[in-house]
C-alpha positions in Angstrom: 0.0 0.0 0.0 1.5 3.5 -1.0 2.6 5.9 2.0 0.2 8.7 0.8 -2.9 6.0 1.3 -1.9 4.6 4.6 -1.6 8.5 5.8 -5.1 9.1 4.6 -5.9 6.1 5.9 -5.3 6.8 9.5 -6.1 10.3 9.4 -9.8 9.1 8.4 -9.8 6.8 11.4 -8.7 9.5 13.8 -11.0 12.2 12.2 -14.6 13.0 13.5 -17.3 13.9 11.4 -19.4 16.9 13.3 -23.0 18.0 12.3 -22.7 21.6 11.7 -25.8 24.2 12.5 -27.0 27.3 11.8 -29.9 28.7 12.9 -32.6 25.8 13.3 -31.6 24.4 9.6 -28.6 21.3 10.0 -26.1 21.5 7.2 -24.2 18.9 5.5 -21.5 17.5 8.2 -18.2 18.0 7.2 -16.2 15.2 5.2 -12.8 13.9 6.9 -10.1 15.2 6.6 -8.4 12.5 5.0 -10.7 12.0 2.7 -10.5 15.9 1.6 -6.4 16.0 1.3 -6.6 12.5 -0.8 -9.3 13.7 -3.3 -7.0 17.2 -3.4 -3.9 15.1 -3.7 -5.7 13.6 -6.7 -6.5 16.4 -8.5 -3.1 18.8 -7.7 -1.6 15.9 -9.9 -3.7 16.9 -12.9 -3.0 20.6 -12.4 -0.6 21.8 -14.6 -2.1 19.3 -17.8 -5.6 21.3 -16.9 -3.8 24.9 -17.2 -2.6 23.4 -20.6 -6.0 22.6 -21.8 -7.1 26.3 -20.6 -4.7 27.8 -22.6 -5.8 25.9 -26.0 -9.1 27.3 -25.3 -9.4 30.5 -23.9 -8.2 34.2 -24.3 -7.4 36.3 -21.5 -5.8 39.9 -20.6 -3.6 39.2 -18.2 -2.7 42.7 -15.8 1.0 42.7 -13.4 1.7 45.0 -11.2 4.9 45.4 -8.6 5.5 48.1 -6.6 9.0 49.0 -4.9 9.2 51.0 -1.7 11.5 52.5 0.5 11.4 50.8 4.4 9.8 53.9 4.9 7.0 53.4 2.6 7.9 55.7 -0.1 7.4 54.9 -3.7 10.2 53.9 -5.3 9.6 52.9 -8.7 6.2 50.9 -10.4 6.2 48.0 -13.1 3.3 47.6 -14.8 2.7 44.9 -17.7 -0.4 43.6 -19.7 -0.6 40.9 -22.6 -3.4 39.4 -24.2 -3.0 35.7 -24.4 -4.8 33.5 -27.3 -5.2 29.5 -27.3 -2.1 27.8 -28.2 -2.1 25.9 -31.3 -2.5 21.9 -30.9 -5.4 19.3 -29.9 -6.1 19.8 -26.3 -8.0 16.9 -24.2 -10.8 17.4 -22.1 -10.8 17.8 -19.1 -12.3 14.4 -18.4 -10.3 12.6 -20.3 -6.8 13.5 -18.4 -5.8 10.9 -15.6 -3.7 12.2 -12.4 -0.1 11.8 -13.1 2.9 14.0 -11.5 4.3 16.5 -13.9 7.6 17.2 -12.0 7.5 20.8 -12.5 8.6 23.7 -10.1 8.5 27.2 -10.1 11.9 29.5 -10.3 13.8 29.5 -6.9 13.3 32.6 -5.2 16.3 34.7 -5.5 16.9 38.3 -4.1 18.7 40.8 -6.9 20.7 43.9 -6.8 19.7 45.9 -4.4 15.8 45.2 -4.3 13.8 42.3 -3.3 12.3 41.2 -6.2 12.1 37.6 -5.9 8.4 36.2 -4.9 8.7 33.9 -2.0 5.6 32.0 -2.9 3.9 30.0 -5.7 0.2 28.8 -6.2 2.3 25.7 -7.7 4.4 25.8 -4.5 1.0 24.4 -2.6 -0.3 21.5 -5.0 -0.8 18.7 -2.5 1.7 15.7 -2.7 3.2 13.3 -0.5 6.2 15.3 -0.1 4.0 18.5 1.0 1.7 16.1 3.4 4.6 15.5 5.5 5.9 18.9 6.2 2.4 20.9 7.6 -0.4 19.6 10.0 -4.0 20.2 8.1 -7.4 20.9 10.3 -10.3 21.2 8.7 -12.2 24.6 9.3 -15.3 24.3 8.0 -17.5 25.4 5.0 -17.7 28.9 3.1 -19.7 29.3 -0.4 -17.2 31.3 -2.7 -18.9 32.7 -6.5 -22.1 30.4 -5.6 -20.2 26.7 -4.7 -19.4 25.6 -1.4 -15.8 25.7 -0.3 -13.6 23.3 2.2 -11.5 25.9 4.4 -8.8 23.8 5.0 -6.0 25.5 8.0 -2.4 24.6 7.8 1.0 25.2 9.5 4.4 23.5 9.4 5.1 20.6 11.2 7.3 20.8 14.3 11.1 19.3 14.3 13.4 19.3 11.2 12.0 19.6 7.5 13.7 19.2 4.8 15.5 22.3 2.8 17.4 21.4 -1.3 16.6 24.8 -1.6 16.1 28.5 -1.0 12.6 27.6 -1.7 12.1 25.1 0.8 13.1 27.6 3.2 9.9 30.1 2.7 7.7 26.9 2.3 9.0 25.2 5.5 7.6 28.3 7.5 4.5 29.1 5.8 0.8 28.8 7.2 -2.5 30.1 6.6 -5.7 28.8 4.6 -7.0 27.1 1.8 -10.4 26.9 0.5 -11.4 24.0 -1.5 -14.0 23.4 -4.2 -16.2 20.9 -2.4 -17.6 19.4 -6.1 -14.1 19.6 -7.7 -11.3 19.6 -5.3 -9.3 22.1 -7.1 -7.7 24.7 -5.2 -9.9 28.2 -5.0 -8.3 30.4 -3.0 -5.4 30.6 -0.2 -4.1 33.3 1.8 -0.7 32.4 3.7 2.2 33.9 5.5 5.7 33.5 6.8 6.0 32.7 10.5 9.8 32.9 10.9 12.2 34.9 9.1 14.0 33.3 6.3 18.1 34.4 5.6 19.3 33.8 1.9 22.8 32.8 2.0 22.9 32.8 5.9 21.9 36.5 6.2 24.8 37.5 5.0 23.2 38.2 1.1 19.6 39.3 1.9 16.6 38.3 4.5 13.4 38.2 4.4 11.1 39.5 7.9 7.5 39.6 6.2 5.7 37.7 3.1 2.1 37.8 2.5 0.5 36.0 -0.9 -2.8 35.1 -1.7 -4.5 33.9 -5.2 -8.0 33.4 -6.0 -9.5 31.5 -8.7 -13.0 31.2 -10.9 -14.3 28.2 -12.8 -15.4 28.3 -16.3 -18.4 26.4 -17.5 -16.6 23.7 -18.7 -15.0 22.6 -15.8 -11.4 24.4 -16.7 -9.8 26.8 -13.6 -8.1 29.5 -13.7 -6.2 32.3 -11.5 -8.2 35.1 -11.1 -6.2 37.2 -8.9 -2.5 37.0 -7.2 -1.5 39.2 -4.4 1.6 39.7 -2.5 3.7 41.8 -0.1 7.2 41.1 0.9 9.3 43.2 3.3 13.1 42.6 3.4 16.8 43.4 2.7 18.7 42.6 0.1 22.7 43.1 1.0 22.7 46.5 3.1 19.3 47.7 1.4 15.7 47.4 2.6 13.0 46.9 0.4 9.3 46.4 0.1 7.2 44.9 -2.7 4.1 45.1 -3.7 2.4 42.5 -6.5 -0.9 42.3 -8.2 -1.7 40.2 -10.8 -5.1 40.2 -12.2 -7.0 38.2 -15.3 -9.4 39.9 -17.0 -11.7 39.6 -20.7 -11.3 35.5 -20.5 -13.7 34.1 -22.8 -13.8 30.8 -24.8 -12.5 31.0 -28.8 -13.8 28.0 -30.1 
């Protein structure tokens, strides 16, 4: 039997299922936990082949904004870029018709240049649930939320205690990250998170660059055919690069998406 199932496995076992009320009216209880990080295990592996397919089909104005401030606040310079993205050429495969397979995939290492901060310290990619993520946070179930009209899972999580792994300078701001998830109850997909750094993270042992304070949040929207897609990406960061402090600001935003075929 695979580690990942023997984890959900025992985490079913150990987790209640409560009846939730409001008012005089009883809702739904709350699926295990288990259950809920299996079925999003399951569907993180499809992730990147379903952004594919989104792409093939869909046009979208996508809107990027990072600020740079002073530690004092002040503005220091502002980047703004917008494209306007069209379907990639190719046969694309529905949506039911891709199986779960790991696509081995990560995000560019978070790196601190010159003298502002401008590396992100976060990822929505960084957060697709695998075995390898399972073992570095404990997940509690929160309850229920309904987000554009479709119930959501809020799912809370922080690291683990004792020693976690670190390859990388990405590990580093992942090992020390906590916050929420909401989950598409129908779907399992990932809808929206809002996390943040609990330790301070050095690059190089301090000596290079640090960072004190990281916020990042996305949110997502469903098309009719089942495809998702980021709607919006937030993020703050607050630290020092060499002697100079820094602050950034992101906001990424996708607008005019609509179906060309």
């Amino acid at each position: 039997m695979k580690l990942s199932r023997i984890i959900t496995l025992a985490v079913l076992l150990a987790s209640p299922v409560p009846l939730a009320a409001q008012g005089n009216d009883v809702v739904a209880p709350l699926p295990p936990a288990g259950l809920v990080l299996q079925r999003v295990m399951e569907e993180s592996s499809r992730d990147s082949d379903l952004d594919h397919v989104f792409k093939q089909h869909y046009s979208y104005t996508r809107t990027r904004v990072t600020e740079y401030r002073s530690s004092d606040g002040d503005l220091k310079s502002r980047e703004e870029k917008t494209n306007e993205s069209k379907p990639r050429t190719g046969t694309a495969a529905h949506p039911a018709q891709i199986t779960g397979r790991a696509t081995g995939t990560r995000p560019a290492e978070a790196t601190l240049e010159g003298e502002n901060v401008r590396g992100k310290a976060f990822d929505r990619k960084d957060f697709l649930l695998n075995p390898g993520l399972l073992n570095r946070f404990q997940f509690t179930l929160a309850g229920r939320e309904i987000i554009n009209g479709r119930p959501a899972l809020m799912v809370d999580f922080q690291p683990k205690s004792g020693i976690l792994p670190e390859q990388s300078i990405k590990d580093r701001f992942i090992n020390r990250a906590a916050g929420r998830v909401w989950v598409d109850e129908q779907d399992y997909a990932l809808v929206k998170a809002d996390l943040h750094l609990t330790q301070r993270v050095n690059v190089f042992g301090g000596l290079v660059g640090a960072v004190w304070k990281c916020t990042y949040s996305f949110e997502r929207a469903r098309t009719d055919d089942g495809l998702w897609f980021v709607r919006n990406v937030d993020w703050h960061l607050e630290g020092r690069a060499v002697i100079i402090r820094r602050i950034v600001d992101y906001h990424e935003q996708w607008t005019n998406v609509r179906k060309t075929d």
